[in-house]
KEKE-3310 file (N, C-alpha, C; in steps of 0.2 Angstrom, whole numbers, plus 5000, padded with zeros to 4 digits):
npx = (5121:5138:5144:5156:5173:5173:5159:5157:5168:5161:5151:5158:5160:5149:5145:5153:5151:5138:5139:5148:5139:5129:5137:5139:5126:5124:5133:5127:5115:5118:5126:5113:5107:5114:5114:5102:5101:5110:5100:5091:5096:5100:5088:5084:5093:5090:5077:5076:5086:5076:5066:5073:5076:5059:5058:5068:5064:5051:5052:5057:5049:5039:5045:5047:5032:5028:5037:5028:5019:5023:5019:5007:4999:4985:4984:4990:4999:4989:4992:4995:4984:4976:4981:4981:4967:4962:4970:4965:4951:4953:4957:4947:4941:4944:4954:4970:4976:4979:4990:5000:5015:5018:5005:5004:5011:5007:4995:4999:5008:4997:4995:5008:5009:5006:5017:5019:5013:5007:5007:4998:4986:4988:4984:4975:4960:4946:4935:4941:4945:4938:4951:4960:4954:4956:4970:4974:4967:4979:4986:4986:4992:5003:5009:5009:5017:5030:5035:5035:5045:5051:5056:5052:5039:5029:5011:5008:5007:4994:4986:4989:4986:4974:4967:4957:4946:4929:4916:4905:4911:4914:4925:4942:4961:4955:4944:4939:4925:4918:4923:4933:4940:4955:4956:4961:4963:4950:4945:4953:4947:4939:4943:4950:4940:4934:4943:4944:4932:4931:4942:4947:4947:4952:4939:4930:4925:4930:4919:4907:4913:4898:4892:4900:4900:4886:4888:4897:4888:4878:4884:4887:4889:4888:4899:4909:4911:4899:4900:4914:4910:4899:4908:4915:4903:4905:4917:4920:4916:4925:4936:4940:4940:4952:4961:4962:4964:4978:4985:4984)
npy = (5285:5279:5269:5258:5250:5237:5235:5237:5230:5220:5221:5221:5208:5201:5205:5203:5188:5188:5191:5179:5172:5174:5172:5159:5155:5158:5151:5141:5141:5144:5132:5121:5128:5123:5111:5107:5110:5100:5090:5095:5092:5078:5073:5077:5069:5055:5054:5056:5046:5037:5039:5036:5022:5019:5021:5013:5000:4999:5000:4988:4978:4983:4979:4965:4962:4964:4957:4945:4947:4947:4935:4933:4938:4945:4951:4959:4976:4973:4972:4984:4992:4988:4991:5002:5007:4999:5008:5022:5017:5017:5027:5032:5027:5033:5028:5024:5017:5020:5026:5018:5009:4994:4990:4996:4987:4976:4974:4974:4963:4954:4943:4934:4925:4914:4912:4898:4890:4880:4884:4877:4877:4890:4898:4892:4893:4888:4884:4876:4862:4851:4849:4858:4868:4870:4868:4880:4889:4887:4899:4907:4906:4902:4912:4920:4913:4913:4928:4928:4927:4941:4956:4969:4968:4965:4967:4967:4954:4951:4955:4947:4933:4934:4940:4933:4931:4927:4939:4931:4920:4909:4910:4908:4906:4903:4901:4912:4924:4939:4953:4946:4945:4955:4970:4978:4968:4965:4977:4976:4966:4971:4981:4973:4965:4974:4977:4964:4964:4974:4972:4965:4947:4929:4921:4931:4947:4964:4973:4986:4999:5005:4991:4983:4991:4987:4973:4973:4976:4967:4957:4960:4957:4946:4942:4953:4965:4977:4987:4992:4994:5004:5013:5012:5016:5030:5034:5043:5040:5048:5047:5035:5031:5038:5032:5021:5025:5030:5022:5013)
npz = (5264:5263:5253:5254:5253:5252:5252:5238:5231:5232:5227:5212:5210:5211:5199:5190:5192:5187:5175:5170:5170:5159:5151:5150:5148:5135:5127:5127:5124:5111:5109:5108:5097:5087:5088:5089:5075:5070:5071:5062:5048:5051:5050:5039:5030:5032:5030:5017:5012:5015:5008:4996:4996:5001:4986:4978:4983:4977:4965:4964:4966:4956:4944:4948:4949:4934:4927:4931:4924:4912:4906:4904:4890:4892:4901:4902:4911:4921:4933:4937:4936:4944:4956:4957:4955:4967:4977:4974:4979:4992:4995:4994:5004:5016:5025:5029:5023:5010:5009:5012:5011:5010:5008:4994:4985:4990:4982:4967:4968:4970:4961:4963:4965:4956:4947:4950:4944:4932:4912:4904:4912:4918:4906:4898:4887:4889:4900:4918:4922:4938:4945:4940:4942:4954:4957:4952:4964:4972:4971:4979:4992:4990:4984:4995:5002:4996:4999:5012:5018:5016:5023:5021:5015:5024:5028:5016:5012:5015:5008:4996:5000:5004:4994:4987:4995:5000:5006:5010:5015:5008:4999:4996:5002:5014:5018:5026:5033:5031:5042:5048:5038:5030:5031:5018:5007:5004:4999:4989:4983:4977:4967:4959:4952:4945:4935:4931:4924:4914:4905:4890:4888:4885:4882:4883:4879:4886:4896:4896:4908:4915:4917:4924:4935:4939:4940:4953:4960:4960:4966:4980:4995:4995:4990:4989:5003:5008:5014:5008:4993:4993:4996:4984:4975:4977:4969:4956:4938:4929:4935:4935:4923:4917:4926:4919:4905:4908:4914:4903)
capx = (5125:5142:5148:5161:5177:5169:5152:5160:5171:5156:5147:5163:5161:5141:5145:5159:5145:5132:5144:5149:5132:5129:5142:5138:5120:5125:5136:5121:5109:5122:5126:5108:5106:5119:5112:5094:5104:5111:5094:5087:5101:5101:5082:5084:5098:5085:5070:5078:5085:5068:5062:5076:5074:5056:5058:5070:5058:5044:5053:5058:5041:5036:5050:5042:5025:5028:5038:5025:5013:5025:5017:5000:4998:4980:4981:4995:4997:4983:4993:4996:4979:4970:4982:4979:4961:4963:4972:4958:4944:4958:4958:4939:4936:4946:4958:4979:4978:4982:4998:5004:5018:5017:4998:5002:5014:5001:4990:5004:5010:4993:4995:5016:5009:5002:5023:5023:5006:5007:5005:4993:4980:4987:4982:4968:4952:4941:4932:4947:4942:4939:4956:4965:4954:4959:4978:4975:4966:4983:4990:4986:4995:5010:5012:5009:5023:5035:5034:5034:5051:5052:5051:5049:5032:5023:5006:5008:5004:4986:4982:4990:4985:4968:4961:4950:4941:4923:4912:4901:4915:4915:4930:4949:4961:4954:4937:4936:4921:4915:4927:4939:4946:4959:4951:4965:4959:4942:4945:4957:4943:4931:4947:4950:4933:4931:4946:4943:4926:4933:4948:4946:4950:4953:4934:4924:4926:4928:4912:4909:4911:4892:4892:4907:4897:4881:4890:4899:4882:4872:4886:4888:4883:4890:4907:4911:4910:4895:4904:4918:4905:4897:4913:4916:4900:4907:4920:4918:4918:4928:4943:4941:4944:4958:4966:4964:4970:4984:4989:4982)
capy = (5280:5280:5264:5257:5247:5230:5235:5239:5224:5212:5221:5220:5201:5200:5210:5197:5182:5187:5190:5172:5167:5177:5170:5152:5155:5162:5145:5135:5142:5141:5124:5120:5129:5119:5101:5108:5111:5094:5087:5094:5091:5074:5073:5076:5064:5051:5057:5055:5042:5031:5039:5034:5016:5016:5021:5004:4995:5001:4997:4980:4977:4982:4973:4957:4962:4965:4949:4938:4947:4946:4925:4934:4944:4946:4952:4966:4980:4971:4973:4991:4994:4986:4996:5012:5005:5000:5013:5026:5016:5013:5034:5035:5023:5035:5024:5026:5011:5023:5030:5012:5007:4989:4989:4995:4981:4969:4975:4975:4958:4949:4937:4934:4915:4912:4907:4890:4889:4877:4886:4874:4880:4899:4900:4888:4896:4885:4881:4873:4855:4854:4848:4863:4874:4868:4867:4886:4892:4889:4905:4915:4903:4899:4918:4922:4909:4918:4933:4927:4932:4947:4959:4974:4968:4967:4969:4965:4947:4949:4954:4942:4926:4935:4943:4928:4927:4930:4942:4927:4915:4902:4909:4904:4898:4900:4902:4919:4929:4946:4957:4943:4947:4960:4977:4978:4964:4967:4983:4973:4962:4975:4984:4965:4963:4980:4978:4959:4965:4979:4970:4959:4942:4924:4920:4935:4953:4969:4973:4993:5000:5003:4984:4982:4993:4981:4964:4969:4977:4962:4952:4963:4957:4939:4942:4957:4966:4981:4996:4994:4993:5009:5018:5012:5019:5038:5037:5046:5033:5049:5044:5027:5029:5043:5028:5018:5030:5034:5016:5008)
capz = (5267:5260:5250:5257:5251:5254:5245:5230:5230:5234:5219:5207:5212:5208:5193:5188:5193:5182:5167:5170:5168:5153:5146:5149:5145:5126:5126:5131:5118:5105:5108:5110:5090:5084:5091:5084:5066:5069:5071:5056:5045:5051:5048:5033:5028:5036:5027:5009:5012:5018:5001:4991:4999:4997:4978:4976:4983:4972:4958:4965:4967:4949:4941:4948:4944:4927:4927:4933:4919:4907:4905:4901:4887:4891:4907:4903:4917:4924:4943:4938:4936:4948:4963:4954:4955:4976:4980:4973:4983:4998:4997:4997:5011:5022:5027:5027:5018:5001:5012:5016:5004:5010:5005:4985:4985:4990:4976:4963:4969:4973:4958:4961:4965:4947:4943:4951:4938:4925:4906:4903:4916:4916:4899:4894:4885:4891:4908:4919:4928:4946:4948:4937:4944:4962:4957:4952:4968:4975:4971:4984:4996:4987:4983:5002:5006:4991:5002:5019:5020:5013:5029:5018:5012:5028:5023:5007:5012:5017:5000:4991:5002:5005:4989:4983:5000:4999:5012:5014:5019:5001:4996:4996:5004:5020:5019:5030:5032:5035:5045:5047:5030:5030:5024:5013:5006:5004:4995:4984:4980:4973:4962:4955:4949:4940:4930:4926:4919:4909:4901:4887:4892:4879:4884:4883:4878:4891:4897:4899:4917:4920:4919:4930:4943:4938:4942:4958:4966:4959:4971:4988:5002:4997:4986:4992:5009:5007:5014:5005:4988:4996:4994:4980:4972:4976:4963:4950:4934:4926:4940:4933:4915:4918:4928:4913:4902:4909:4913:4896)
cpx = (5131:5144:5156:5166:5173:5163:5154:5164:5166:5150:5150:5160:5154:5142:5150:5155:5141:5133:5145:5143:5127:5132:5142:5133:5121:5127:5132:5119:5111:5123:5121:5105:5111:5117:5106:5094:5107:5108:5091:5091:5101:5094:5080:5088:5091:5078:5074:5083:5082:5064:5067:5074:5066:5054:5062:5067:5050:5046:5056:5051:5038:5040:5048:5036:5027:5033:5034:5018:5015:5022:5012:4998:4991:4978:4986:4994:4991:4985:4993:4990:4973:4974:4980:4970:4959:4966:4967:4951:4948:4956:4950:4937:4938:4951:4964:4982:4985:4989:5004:5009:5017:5010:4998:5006:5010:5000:4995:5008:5005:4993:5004:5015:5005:5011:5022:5014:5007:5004:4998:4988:4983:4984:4977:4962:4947:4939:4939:4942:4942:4947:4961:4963:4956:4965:4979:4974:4974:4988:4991:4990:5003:5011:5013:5017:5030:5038:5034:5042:5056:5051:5048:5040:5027:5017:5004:5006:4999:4984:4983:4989:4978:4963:4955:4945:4934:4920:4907:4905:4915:4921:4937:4955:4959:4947:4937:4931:4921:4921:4933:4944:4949:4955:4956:4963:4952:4940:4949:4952:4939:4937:4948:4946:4933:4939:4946:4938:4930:4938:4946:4949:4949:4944:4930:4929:4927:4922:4913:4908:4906:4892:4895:4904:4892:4883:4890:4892:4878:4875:4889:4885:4886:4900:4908:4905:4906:4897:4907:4914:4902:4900:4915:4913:4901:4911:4920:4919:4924:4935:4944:4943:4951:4965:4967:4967:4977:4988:4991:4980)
cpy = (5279:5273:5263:5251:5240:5228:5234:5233:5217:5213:5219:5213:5197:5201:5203:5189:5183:5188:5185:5169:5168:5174:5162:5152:5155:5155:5141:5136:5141:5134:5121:5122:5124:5113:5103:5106:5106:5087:5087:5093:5081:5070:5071:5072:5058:5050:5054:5049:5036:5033:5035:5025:5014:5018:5015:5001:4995:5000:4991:4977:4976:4980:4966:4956:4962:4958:4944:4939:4947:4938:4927:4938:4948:4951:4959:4971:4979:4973:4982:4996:4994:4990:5001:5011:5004:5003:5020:5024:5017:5023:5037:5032:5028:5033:5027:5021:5014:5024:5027:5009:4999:4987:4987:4990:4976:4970:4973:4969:4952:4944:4933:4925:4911:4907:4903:4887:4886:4881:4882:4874:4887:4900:4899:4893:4894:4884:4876:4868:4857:4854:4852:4868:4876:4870:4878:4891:4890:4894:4908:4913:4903:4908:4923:4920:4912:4922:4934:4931:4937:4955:4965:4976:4968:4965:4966:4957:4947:4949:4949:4934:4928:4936:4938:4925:4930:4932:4934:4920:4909:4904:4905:4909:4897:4900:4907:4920:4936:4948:4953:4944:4953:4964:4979:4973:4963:4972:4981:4971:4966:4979:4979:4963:4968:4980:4971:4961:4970:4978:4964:4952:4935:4921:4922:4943:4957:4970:4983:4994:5000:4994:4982:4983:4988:4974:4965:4973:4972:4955:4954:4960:4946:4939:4947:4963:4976:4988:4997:4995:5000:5015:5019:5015:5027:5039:5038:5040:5039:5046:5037:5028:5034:5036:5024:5019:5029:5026:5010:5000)
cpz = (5262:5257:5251:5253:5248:5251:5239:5227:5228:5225:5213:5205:5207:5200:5187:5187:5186:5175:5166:5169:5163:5148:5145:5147:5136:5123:5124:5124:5111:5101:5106:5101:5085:5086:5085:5075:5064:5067:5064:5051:5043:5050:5042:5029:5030:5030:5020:5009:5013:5012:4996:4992:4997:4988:4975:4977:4981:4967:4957:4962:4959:4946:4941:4946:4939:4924:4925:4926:4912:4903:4902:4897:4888:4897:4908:4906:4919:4932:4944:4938:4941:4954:4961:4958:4965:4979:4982:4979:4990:5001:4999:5004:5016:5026:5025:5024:5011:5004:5012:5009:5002:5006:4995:4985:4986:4984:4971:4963:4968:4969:4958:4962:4960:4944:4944:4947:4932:4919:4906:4903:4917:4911:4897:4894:4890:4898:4911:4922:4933:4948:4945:4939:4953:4962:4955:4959:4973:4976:4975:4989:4994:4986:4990:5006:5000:4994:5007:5022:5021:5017:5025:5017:5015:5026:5020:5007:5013:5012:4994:4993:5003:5001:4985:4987:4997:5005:5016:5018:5012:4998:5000:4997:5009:5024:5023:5028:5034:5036:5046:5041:5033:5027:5018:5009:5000:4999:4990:4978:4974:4964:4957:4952:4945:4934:4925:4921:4914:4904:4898:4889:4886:4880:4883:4883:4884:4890:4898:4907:4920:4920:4921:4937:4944:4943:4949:4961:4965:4965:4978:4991:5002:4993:4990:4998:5005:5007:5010:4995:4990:4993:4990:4973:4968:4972:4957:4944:4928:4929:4937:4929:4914:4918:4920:4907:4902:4909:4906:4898)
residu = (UNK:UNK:UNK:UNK:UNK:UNK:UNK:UNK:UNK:UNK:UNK:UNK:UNK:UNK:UNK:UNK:UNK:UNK:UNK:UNK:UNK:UNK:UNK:UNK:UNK:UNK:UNK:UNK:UNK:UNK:UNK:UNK:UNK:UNK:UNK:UNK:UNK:UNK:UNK:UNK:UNK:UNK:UNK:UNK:UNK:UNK:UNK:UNK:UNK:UNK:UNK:UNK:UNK:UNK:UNK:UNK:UNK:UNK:UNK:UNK:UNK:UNK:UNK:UNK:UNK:UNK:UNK:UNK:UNK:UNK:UNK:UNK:UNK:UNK:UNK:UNK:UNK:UNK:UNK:UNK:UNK:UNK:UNK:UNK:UNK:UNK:UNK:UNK:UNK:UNK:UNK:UNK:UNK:UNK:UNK:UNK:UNK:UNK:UNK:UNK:UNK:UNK:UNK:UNK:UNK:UNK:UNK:UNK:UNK:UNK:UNK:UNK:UNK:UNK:UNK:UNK:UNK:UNK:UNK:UNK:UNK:UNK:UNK:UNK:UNK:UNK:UNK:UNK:UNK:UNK:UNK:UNK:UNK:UNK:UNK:UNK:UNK:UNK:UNK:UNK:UNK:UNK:UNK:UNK:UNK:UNK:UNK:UNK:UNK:UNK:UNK:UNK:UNK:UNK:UNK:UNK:UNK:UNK:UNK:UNK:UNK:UNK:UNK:UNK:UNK:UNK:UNK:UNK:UNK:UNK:UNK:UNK:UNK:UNK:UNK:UNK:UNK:UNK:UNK:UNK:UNK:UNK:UNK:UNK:UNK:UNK:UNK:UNK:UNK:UNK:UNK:UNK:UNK:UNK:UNK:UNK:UNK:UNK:UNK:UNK:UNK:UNK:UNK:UNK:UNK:UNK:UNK:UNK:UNK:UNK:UNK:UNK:UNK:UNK:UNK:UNK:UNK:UNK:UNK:UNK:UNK:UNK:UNK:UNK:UNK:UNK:UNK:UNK:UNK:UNK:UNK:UNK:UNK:UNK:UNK:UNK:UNK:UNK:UNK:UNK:UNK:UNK:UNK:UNK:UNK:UNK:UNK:UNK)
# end
């Protein structure tokens, strides 16, 4: 069959076509690597700066802490110890608690409503009255309303309005029980108790750790919520003294 003018032109044509769509497609892909290169680029600016932001906000945060403990010689990197301290159990329980930055800012906060605390009952040796020990239990509130408007902190409120609740519902300030407490919270609780045991206080010596572990297994089930106690058995007591260590 002989190829005729007409063919040849209609082919040239095709031939002309699919070059042009060769040539848009390359365009395409190109652009489409360039947007992509845009994205990771732009991912990346993002990313480092949501780290630089939460690093100012972690040292905001310990700034204050260390503020509010600069009042208590006795109680010195006592917030820095007890997050370290619920963070480890926060890691064991399985939870994304430990991940949560709002969380270690609770922890590291939880006392930030002890300022509007009279010296008198901050400090005192002795057994406080009912009525100094009542003006005390309002920390947790007044450290919650401190922070209320702090959107950063999120979170960070449950523990510090909530860590004095107790599993059986006698604690403060709003009596909760059980599962109604925050688990952040909960697991504050148990970090809170092992560091007051273990650090000398105007009243009574440090106690050693097995007697730490003693006290809060001897109060599970009503002070503190049992799983989280559970959890807290599996860590090692060397991960405990390391913390202490490391933090003094």
């Amino acid at each position: 069959m002989a190829v005729t003018r007409e063919m040849r032109e209609e082919l040239e044509e095709l031939r002309a076509r699919l070059a042009d769509q060769e040539t848009a497609a390359a365009a395409k892909e190109l652009q489409l690597e360039r947007y992509a290169a845009d994205l990771r680029e732009t991912f990346k600016q993002e990313r480092a700066r949501a780290q630089e932001l939460r690093r100012s906000y972690t040292a905001t945060v310990r700034a204050l802490a260390n503020a509010v403990e600069a009042r208590d010689a006795y109680t010195g990197k006592h917030a820095e110890r007890v997050a370290a301290y619920g963070l480890e159990i926060a890691a064991a329980v399985g939870l994304r608690l430990a991940d949560e930055p709002q969380i270690e800012f609770g922890f590291l906060l939880h006392d930030v409503g002890k300022v509007a605390i009279p010296d008198a009952i901050l400090f005192k040796p002795d057994r406080l009255s009912a009525e100094e020990a009542a003006l005390m239990r309002q920390h947790t509130a007044i450290g919650a309303d401190i922070v209320a408007d702090i959107e950063f902190l999120g979170s960070a409120r449950d523990v510090i309005r909530f860590h004095h609740e107790r599993w059986d519902g006698t604690g403060y300030p709003d009596g909760l029980a059980g599962e109604a407490i925050p688990v952040a919270a909960r697991v504050f609780a148990v970090a809170d108790a092992l560091d007051a045991i273990t650090t000398d206080r105007p009243y009574r010596p440090a106690r050693p750790l097995a007697a730490a572990r003693e006290e809060i297994d001897r109060v599970t089930g009503t002070q503190f919520d049992a799983a989280v106690v559970e959890v807290f058995r599996t860590v090692p007591d060397e991960r405990l003294r390391q913390i202490r260590e490391r933090i003094g």
